[in-house]
PAVO-272175 format. One record per residue: residue in one letter; x negated, y, z of N, C-alpha, C in turn; residue number from 1. Coordinates in Angstrom, 1 decimal, m for minus. Each point is the difference from the previous one (the first is absolute). Last residue first. Layout:
N
+---------+--------+--------+--------+--------+--------+--------+--------+--------+--------+-----+
! residuo !   n_xx !   n_yy !   n_zz !  ca_xx !  ca_yy !  ca_zz !   c_xx !   c_yy !   c_zz ! num !
+---------+--------+--------+--------+--------+--------+--------+--------+--------+--------+-----+
!       A !      X !      Y !      Z !      X !      Y !      Z !      X !      Y !      Z ! NUM !
...
+---------+--------+--------+--------+--------+--------+--------+--------+--------+--------+-----+
END
This chain:
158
+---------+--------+--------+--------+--------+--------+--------+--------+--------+--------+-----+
! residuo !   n_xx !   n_yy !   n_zz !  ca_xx !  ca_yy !  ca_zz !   c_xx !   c_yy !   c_zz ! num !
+---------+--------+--------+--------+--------+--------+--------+--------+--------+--------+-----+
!       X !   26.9 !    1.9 !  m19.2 !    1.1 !    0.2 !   m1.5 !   m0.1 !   m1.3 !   m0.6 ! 158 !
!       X !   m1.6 !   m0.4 !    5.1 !   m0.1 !    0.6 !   m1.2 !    1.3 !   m0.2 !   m1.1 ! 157 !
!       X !    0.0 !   m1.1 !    4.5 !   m0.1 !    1.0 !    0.4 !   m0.2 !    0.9 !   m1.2 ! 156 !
!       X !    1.3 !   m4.5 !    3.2 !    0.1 !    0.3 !   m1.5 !    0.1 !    1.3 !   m0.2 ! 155 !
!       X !   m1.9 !   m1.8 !    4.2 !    1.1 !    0.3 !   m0.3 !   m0.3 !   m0.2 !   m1.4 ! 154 !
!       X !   m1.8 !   m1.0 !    5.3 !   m0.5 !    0.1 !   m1.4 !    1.2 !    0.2 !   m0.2 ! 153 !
!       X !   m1.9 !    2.2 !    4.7 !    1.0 !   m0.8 !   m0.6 !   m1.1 !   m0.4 !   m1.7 ! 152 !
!       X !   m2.7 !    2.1 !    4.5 !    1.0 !   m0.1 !   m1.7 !    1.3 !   m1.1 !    0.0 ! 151 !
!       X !   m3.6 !    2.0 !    3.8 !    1.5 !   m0.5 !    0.0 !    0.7 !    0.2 !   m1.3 ! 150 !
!       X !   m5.0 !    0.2 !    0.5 !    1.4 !    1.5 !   m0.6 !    1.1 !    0.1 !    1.0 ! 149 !
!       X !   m3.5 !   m3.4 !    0.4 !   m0.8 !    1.3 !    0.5 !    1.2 !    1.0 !   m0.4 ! 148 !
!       X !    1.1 !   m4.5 !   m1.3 !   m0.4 !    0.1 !    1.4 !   m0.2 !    1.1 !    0.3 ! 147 !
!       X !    0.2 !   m0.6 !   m4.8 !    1.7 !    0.0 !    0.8 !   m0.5 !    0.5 !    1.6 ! 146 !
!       X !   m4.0 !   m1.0 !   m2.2 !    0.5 !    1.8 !   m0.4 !    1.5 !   m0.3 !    0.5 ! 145 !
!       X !   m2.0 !   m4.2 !    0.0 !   m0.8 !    1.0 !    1.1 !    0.5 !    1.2 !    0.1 ! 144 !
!       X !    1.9 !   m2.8 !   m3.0 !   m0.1 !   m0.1 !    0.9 !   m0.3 !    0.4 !    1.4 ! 143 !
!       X !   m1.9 !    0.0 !   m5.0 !    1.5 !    0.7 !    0.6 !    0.4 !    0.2 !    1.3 ! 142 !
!       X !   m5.1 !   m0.3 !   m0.3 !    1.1 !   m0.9 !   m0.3 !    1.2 !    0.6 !    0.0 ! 141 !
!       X !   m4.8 !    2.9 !   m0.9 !    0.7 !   m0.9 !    0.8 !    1.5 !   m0.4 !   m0.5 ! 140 !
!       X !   m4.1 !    4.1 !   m1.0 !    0.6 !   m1.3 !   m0.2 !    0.3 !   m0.9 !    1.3 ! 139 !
!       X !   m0.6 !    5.4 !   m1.6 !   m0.2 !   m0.9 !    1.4 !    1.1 !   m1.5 !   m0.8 ! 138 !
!       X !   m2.5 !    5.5 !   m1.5 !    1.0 !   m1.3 !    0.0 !   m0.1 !   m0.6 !    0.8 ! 137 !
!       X !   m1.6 !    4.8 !   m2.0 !   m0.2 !   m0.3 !    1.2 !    0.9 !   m1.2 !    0.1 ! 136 !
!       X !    0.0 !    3.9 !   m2.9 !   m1.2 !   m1.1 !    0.1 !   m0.2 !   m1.0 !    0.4 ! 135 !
!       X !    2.6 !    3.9 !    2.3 !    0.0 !    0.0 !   m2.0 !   m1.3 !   m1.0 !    0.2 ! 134 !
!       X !    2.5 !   m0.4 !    4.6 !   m0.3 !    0.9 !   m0.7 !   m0.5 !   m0.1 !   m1.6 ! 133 !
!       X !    2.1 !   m3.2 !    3.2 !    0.2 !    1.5 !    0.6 !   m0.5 !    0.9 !   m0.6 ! 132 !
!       X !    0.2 !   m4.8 !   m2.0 !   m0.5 !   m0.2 !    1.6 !    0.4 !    1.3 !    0.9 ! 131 !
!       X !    2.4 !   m2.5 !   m4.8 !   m0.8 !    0.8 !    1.0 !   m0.3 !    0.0 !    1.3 ! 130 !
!       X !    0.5 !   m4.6 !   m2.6 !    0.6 !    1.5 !    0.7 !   m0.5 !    1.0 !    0.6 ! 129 !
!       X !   m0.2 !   m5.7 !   m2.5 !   m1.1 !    1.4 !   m0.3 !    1.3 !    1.3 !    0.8 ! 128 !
!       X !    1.1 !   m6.0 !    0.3 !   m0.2 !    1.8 !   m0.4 !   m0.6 !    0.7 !    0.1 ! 127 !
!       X !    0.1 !   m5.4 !   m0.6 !   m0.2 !    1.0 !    1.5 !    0.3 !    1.3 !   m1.1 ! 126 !
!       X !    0.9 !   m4.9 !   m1.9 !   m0.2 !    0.0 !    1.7 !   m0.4 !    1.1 !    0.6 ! 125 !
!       X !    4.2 !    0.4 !   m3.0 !   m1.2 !    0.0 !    0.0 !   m1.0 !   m0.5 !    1.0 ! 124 !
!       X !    4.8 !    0.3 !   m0.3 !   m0.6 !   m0.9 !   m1.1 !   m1.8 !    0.1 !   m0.4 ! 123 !
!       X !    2.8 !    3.0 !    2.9 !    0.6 !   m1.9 !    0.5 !   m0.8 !   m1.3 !   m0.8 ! 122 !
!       X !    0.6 !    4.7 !   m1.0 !   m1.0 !    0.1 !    0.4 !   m0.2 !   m1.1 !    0.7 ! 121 !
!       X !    4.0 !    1.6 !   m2.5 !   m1.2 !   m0.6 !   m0.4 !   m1.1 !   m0.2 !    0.3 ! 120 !
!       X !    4.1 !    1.7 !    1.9 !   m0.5 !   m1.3 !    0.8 !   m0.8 !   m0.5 !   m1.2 ! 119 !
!       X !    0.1 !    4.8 !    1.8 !    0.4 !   m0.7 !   m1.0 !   m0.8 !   m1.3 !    0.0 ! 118 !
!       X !    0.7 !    3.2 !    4.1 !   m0.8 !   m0.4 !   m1.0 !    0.4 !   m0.8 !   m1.1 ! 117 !
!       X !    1.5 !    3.8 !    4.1 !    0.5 !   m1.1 !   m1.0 !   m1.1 !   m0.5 !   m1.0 ! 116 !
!       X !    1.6 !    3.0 !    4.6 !   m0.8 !    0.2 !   m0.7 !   m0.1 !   m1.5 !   m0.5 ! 115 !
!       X !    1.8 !    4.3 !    3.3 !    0.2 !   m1.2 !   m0.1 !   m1.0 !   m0.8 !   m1.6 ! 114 !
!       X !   m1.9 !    3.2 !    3.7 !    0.8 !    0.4 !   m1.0 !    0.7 !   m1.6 !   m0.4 ! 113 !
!       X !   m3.5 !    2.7 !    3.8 !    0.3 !   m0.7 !   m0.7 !    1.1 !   m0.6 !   m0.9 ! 112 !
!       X !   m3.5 !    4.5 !    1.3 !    1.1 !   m0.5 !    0.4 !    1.2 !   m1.3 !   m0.8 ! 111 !
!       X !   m4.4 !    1.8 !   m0.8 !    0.1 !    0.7 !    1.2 !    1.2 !   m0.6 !    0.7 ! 110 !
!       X !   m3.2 !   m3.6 !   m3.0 !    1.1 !    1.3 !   m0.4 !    0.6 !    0.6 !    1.3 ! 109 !
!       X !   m2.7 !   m4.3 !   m0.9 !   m0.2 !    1.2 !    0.9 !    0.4 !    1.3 !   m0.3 ! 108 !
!       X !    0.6 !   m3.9 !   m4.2 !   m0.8 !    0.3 !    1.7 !   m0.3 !    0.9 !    0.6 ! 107 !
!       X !    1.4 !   m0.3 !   m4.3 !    1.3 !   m0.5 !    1.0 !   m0.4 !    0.0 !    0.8 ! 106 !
!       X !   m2.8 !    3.8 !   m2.7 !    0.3 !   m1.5 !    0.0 !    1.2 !   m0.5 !    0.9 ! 105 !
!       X !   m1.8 !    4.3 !   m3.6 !    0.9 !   m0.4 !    0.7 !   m0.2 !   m1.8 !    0.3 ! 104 !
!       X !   m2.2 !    3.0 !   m3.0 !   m0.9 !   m0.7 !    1.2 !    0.8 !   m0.4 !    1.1 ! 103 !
!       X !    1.4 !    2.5 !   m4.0 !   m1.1 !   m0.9 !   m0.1 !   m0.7 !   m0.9 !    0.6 ! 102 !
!       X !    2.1 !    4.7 !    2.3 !    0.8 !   m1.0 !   m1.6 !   m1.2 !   m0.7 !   m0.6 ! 101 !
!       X !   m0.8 !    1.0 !    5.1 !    0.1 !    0.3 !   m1.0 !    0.6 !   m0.7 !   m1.2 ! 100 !
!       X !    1.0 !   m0.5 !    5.2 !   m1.1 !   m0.6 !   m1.1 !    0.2 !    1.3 !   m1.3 !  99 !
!       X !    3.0 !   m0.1 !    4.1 !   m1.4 !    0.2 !    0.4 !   m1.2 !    0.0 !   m1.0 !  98 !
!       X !    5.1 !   m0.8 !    0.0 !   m0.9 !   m0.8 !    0.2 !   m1.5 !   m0.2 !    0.6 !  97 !
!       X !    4.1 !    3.5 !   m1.2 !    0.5 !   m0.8 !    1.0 !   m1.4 !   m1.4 !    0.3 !  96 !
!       X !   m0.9 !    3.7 !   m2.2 !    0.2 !    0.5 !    1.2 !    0.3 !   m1.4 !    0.4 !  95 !
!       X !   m0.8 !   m0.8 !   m4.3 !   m1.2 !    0.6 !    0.5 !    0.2 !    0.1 !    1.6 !  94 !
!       X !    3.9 !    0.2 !   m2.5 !   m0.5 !   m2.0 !   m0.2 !   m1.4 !    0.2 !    0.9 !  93 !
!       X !    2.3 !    3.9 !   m1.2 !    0.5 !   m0.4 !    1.1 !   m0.4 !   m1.2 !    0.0 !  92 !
!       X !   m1.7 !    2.0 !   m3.4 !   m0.4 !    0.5 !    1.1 !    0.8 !   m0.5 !    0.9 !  91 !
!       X !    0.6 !   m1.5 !   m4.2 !   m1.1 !   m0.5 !    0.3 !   m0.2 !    0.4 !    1.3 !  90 !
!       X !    4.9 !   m1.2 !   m0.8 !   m0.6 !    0.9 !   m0.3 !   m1.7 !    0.0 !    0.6 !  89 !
!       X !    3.3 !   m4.2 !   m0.6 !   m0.3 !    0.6 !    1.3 !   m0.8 !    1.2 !   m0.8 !  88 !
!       X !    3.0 !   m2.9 !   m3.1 !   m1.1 !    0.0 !    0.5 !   m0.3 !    1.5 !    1.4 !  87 !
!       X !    5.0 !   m2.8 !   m0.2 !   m0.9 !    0.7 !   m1.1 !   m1.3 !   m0.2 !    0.6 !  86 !
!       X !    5.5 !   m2.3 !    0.6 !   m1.6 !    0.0 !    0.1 !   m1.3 !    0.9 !   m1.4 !  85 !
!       X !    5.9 !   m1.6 !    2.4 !   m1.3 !    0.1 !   m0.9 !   m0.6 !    0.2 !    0.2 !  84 !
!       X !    2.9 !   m2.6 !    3.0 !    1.1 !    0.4 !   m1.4 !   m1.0 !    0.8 !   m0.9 !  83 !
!       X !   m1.5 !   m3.6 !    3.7 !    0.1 !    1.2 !   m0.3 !    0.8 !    0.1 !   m0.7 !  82 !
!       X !   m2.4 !   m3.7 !    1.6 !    1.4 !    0.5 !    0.5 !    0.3 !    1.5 !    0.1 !  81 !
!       X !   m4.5 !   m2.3 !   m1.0 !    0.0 !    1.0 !    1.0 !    1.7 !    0.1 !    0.3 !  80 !
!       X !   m1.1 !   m1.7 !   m4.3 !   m0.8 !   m0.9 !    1.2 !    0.3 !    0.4 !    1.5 !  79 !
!       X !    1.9 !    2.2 !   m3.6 !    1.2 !   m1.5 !    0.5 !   m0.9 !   m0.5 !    0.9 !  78 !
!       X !   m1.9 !    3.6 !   m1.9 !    1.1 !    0.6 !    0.7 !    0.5 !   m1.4 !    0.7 !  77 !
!       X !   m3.4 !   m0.7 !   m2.9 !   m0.9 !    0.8 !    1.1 !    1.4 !    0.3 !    0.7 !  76 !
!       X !    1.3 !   m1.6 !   m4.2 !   m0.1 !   m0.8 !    0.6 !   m0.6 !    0.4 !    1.4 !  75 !
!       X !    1.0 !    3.1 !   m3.1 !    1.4 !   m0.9 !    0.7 !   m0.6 !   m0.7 !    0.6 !  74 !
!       X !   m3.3 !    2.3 !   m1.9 !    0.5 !    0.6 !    1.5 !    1.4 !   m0.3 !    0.0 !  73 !
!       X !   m4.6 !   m2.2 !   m2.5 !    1.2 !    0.1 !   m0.3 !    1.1 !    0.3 !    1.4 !  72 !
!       X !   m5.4 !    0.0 !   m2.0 !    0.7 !    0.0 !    1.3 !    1.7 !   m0.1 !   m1.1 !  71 !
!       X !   m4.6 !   m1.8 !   m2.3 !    1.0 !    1.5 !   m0.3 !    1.0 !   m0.4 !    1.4 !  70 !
!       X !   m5.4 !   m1.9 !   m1.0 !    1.3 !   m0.2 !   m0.1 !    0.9 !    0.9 !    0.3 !  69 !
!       X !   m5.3 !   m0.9 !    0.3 !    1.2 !    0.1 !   m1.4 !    1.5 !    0.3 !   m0.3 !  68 !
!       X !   m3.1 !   m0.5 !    4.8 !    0.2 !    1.4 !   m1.2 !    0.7 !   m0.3 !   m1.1 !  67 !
!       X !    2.3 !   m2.4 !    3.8 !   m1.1 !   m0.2 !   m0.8 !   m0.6 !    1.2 !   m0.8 !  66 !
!       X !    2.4 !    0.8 !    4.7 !    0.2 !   m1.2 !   m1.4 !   m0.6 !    0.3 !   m0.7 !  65 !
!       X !    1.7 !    1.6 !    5.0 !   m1.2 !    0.0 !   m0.5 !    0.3 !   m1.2 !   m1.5 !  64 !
!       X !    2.9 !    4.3 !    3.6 !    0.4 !   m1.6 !   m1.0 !   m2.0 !   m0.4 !   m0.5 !  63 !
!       X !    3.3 !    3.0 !    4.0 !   m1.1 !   m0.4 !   m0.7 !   m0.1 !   m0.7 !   m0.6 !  62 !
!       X !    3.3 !    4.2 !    2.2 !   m0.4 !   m1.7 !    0.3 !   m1.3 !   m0.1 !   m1.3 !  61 !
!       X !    3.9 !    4.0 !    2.3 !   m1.5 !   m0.3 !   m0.5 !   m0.1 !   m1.6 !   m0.2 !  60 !
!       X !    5.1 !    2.5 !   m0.2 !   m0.9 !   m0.4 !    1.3 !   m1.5 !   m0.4 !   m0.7 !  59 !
!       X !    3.5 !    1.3 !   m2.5 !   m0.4 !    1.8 !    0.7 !   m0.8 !   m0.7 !    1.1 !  58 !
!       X !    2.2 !   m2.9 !   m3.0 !    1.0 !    0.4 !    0.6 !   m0.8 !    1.4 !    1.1 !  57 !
!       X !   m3.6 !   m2.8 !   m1.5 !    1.2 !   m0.2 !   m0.4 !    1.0 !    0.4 !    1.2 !  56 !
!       X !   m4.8 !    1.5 !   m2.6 !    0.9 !    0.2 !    1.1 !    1.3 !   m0.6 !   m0.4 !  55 !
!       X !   m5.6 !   m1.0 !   m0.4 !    1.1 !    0.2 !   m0.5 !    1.0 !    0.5 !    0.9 !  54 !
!       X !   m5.6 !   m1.2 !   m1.4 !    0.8 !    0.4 !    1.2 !    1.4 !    0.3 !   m0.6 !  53 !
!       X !   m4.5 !   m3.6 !   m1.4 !    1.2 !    1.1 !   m0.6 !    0.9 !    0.4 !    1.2 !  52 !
!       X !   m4.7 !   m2.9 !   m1.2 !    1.2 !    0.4 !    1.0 !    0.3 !    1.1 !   m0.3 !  51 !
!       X !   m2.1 !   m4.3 !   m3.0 !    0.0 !    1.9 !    0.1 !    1.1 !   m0.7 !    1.2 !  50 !
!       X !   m3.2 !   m3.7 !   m1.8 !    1.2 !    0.5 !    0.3 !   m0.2 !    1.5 !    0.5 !  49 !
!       X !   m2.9 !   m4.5 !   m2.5 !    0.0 !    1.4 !    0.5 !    1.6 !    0.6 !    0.2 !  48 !
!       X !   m0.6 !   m4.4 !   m2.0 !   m0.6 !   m0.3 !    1.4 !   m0.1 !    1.8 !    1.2 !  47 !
!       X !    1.0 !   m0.8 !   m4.9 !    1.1 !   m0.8 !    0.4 !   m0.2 !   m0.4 !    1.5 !  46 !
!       X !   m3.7 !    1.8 !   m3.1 !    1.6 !    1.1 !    0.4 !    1.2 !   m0.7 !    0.6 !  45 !
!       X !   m5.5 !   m1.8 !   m0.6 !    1.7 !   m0.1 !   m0.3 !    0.5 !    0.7 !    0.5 !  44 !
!       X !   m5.0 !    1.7 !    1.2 !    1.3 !   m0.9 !   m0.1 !    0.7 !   m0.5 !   m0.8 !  43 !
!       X !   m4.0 !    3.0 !    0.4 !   m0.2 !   m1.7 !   m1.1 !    1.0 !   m1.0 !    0.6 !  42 !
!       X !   m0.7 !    5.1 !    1.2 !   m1.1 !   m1.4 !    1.2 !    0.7 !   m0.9 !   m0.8 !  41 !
!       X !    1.3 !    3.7 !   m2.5 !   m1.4 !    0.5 !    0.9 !   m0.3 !   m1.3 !    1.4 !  40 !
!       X !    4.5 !   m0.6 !   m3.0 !   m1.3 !    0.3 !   m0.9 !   m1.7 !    0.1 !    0.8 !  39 !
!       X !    3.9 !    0.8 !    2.7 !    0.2 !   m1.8 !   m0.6 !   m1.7 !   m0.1 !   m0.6 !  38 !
!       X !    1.4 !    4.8 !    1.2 !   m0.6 !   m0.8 !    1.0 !    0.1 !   m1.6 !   m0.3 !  37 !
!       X !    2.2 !    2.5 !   m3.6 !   m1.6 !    0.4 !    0.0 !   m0.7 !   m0.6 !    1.7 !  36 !
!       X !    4.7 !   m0.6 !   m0.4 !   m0.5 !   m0.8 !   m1.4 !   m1.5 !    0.2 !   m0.1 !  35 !
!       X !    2.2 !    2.9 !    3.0 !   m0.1 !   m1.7 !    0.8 !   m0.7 !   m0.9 !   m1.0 !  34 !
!       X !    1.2 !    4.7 !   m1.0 !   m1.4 !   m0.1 !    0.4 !    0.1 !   m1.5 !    0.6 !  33 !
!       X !    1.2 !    2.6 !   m4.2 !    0.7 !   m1.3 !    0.9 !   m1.4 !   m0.6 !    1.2 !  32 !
!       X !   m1.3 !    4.4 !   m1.6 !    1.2 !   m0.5 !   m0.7 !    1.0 !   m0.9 !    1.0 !  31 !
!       X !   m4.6 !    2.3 !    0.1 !    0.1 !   m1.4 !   m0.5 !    1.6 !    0.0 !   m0.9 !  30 !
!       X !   m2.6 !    3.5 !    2.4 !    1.0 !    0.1 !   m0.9 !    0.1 !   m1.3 !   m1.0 !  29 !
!       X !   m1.9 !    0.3 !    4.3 !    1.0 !    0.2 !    0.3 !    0.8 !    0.8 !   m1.3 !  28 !
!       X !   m3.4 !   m3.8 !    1.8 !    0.0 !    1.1 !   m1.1 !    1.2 !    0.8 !    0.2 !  27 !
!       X !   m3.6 !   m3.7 !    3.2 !    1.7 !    0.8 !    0.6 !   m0.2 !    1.1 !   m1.5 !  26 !
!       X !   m3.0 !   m4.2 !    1.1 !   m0.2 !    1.2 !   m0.1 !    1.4 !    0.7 !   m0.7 !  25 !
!       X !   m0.5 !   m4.0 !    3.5 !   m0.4 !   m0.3 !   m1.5 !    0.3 !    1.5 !    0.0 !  24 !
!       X !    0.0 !   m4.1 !    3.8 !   m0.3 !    1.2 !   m0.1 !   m0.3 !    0.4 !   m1.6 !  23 !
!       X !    2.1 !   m4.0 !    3.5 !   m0.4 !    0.5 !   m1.1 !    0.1 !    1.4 !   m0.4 !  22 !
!       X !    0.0 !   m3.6 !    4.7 !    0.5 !    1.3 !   m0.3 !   m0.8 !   m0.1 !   m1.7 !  21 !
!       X !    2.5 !   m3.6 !    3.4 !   m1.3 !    0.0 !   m0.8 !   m0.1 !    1.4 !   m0.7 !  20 !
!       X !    3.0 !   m2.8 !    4.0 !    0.0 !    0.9 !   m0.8 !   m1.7 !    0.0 !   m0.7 !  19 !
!       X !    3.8 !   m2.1 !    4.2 !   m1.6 !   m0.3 !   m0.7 !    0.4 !    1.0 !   m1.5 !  18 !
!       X !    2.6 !    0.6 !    5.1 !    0.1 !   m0.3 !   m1.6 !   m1.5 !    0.1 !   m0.8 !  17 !
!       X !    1.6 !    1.3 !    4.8 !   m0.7 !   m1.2 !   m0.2 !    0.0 !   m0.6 !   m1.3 !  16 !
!       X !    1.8 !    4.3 !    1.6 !    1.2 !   m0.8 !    0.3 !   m1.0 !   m1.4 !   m0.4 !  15 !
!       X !   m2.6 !    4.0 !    0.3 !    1.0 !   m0.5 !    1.2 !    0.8 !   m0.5 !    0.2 !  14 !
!       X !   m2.4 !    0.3 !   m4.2 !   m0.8 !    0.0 !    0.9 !    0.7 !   m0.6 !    1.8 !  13 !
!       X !    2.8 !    2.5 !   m3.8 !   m0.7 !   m1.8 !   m0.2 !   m1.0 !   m0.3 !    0.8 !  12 !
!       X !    0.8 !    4.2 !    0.2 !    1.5 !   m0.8 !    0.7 !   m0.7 !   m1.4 !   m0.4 !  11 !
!       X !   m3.4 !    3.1 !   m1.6 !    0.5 !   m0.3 !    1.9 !    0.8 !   m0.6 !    0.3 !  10 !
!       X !   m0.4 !    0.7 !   m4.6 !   m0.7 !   m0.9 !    0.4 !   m0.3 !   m0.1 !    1.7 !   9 !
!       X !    2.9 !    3.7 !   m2.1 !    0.3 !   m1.6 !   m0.5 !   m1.1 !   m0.8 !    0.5 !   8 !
!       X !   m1.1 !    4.5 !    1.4 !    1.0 !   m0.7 !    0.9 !    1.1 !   m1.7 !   m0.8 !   7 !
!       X !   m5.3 !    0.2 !   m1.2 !    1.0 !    1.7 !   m0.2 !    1.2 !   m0.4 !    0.8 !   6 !
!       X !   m5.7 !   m1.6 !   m0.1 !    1.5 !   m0.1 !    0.3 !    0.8 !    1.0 !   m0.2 !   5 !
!       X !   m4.8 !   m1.2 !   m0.6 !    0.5 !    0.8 !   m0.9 !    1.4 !    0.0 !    0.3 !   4 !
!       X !   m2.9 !   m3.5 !    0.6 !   m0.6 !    1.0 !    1.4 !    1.1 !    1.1 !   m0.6 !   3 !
!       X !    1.4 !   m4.7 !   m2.3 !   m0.9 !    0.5 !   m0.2 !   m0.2 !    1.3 !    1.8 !   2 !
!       X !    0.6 !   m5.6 !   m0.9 !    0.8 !    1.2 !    0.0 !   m0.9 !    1.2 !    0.0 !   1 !
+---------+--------+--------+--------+--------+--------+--------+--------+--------+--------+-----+
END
């Protein structure tokens, strides 16, 4: 683990979650930047997941899924028993998290949020997720990321 802790890798730290941190040089006019963090440590995109902050029905929550893949906010709404669901505005996603856009992780967020992983990650043996800040990843087991979230899984993409 690495000396370089950010409050995502402290929670995991204190909730005993084995973790392996990946570090890769953060573009920020990459674009698709989850597609370009896949690319920059020689992942499968099917293993890297974005955390995305959202508001359903005006309440915050958290969804993390694959970079490639297109959220679909009926489904983020039904997951959460909601009636709808938008993307969480960058700056209130920042306040409410602590993390910067980019670097937003499901770990150690200021204040804990309900929070859903797409149960494609079920299928992988471990996930790549941000760690807390731009660059900055943390592999480990689906599994382990439900434990340290209290995630639920859901059907989450388009």
């Amino acid at each position: 683990m690495s000396t370089k802790a950010t409050p995502g890798t402290a929670a995991l730290q204190k909730a005993g979650i084995a973790f392996e941190v990946v570090e890769y040089e953060y573009d920020p006019t990459a674009g698709q930047t989850g597609n370009h963090a896949a690319a920059a440590i020689g992942e499968n995109p099917d293993r890297v997941f974005k955390t995305l902050m959202v508001l359903v029905d005006g309440r915050p929550a958290c969804v993390v899924v694959p970079v490639a893949a297109s959220l679909s906010m009926k489904k983020v709404a039904a997951a959460f028993g909601g009636k709808s669901a938008d993307m969480m505005p960058p700056a209130i996603a920042e306040r409410s998290t602590g993390f910067r856009v980019g670097g937003i992780s499901p770990f150690g967020q200021r204040k804990r949020v309900r929070t859903a992983l797409a149960r494609e990650a079920l299928e992988q043996p471990y996930v790549v997720i941000n760690g807390g800040k731009r660059g900055y990843l943390v592999r480990l087991s689906a599994a382990d990321a439900m434990t340290a979230t209290g995630a639920m899984t859901a059907d989450l993409l388009a």
